[in-house]
Each structure stands twice: as C-alpha cells, then as structure tokens.
KESEPA-993452 format. One line per field, with one value per residue (C-alpha): residue in three letters; chain; residue number from 1; z, y negated, x. Coordinates in nm, 4 decimals, always signed. Example, Ala and Ser with C-alpha at 12.3 -4.5 7.8 and 13.67 -1.06 7.14 Angstrom:
KESEPA-993452
aa: (ala / ser)
ch: (A / A)
i: (1 / 2)
c3: (+0.7800 / +0.7140)
c2: (+0.4500 / +0.1060)
c1: (+1.2300 / +1.3670)
//
This chain:
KESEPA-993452
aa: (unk / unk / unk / unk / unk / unk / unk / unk / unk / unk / unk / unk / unk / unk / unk / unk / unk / unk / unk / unk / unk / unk / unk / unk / unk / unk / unk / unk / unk / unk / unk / unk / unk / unk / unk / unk / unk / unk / unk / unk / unk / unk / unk / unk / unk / unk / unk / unk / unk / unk / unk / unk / unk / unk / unk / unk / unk / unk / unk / unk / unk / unk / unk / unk / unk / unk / unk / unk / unk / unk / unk / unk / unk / unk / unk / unk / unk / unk / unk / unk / unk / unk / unk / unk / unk / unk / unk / unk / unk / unk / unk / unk / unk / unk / unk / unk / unk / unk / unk / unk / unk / unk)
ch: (A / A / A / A / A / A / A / A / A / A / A / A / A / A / A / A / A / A / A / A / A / A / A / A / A / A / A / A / A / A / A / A / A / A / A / A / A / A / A / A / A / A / A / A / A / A / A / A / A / A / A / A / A / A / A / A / A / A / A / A / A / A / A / A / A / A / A / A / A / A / A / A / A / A / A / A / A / A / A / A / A / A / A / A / A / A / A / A / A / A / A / A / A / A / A / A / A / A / A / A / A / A)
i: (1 / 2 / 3 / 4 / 5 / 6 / 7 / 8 / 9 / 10 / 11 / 12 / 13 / 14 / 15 / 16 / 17 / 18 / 19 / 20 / 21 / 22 / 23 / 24 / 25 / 26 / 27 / 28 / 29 / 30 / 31 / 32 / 33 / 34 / 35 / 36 / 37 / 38 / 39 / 40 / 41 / 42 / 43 / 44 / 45 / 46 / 47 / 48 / 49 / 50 / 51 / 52 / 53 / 54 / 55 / 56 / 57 / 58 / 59 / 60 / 61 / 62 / 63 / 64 / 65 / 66 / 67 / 68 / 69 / 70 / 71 / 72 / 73 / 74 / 75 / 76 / 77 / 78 / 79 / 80 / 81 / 82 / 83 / 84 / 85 / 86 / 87 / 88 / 89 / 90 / 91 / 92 / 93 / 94 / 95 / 96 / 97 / 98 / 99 / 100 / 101 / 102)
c3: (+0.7823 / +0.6363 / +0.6505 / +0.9196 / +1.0690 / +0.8315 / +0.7370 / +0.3683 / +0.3217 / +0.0627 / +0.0405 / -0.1269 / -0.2559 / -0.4812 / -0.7051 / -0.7876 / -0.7045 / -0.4707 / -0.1535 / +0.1172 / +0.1782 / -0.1824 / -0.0567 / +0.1542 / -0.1985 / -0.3298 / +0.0635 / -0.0088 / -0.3095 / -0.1194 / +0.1451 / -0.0240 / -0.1022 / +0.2608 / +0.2654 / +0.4835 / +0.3144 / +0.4085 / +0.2411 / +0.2991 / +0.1987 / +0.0204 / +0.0678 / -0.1133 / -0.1265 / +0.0128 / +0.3805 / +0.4157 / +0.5326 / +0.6842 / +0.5212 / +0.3061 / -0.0504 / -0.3094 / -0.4511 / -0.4891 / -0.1835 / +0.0524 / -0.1026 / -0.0869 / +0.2992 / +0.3575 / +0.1321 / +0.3315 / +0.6670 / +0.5332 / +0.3831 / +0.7146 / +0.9051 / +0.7012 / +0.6866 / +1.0741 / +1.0532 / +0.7282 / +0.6329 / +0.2398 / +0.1457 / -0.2044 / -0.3525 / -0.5411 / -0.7273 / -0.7252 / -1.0395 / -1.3085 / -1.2572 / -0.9054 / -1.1553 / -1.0656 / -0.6670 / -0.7573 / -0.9422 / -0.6081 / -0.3778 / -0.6229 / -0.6185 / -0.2621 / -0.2149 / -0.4440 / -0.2590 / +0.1007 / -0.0172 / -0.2264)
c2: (-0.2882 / -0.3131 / -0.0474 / +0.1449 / +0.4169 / +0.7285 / +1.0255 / +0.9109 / +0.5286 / +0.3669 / +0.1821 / -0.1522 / -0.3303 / -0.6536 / -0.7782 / -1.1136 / -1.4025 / -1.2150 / -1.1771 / -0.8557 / -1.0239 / -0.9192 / -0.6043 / -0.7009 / -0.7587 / -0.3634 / -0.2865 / -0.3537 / -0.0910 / +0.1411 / +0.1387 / +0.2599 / +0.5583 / +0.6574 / +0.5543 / +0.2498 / +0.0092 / -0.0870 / -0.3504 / -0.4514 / -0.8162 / -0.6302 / -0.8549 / -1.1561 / -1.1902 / -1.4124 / -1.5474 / -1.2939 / -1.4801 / -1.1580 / -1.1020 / -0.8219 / -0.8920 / -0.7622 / -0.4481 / -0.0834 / -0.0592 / -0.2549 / -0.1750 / +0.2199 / +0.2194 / -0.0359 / +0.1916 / +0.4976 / +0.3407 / +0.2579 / +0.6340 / +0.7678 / +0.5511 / +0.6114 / +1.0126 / +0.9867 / +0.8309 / +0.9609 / +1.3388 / +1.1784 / +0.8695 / +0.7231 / +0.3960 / +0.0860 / -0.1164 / -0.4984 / -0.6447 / -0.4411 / -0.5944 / -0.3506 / -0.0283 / +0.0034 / -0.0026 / +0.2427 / +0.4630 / +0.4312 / +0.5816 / +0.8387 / +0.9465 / +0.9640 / +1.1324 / +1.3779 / +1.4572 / +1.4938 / +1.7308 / +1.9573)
c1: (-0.6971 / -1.0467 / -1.3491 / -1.5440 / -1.3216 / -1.2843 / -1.0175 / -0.9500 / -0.7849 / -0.6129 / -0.3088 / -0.3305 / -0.0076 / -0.0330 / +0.1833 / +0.3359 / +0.2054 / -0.1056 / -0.1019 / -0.2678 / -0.5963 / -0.7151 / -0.6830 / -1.0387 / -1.2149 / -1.1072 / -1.1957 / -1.5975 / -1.5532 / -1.3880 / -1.5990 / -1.8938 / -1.7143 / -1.6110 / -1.2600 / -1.0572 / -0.7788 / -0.4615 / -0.3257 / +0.0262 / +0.2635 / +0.5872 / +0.9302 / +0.9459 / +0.5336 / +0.2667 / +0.3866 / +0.7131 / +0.9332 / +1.2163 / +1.5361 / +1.3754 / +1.4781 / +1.2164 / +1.4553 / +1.4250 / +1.6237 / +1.4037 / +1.0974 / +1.1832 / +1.1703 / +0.9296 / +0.6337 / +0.8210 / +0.7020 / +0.3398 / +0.3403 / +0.4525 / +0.1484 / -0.0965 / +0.0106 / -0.0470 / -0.3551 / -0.5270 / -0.5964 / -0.6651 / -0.4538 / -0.4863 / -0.2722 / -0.4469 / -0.2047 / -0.3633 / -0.1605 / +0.0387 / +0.3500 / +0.3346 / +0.3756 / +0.7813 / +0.6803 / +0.3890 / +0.6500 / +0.8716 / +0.5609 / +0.4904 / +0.7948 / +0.8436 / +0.5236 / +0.6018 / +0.9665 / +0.7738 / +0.5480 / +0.7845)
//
C-alpha cells in the first residue's frame, strides 16, 4: 500500500517479468491526484512462491479478493495495468466488476 490515507485508490497489477514494488513509482503520480495504490504480485510473478498457477482460474479469484478489499476500503477504486501483456487479467477484473454491479 502506498499514499497518504484517502477514499479513491488504485489497484496496480504488473505484468511479466515486473514485480508489485513498481507499483510505488505509479504511487508518486497517483498521489498528487488524491488517490492510494495497491499493488499486488499475481501467481507465478516476482517472489510467489504458493501453488497458485498463473490461469484464468486462479487469477479470477485472486483479483476477486483484491476487488472485494479494496471495495471495503475505497468509496472510488480505479485499476493501472503496469505492462500490456496484463490486458487478459485486466479483461478478467473488468469483467467481474461489471457482473457485481449489474
């Protein structure tokens, strides 16, 4: 977690190859503009070293659990994608998102 306490945060997932402490670079950014950052290791990244595979499957409820924290902790929650290759997970939180608030 990164930033002075505030109601809007954003979730930052990296892709291949990165690892959750960029997340502290975007954080100085987003900062400025009022909001904290979360940035979070997905399976198969950076030190992970749990059975989590990186797949739809595992990735699906891991970004559910950071969605459902940050919804408890955030009245406005935004997502930064660190690296393009993260577009499919990005795809998977938009879509889950979307089904919540329908």
């Amino acid at each position: 977690m990164y930033g002075e306490a505030s109601d809007k945060s954003f979730i930052y997932i990296h892709g291949q190859g990165g690892n959750k402490e960029e997340g502290e670079r975007f954080s100085f950014i987003a900062q400025k503009f009022g909001y904290q950052t979360l940035a979070v290791d997905l399976p198969e990244h950076c030190g992970r070293t749990d059975e989590a595979k990186f797949e739809p499957w595992f990735v699906t409820e891991e970004l559910s659990y950071v969605i459902e924290y940050a919804e408890g902790n955030w009245k406005h929650i935004s997502v930064m994608q660190g690296r393009i290759r993260f577009a499919r997970c990005a795809k998977i939180l938009l879509f889950y998102t979307r089904k919540k608030t329908n």
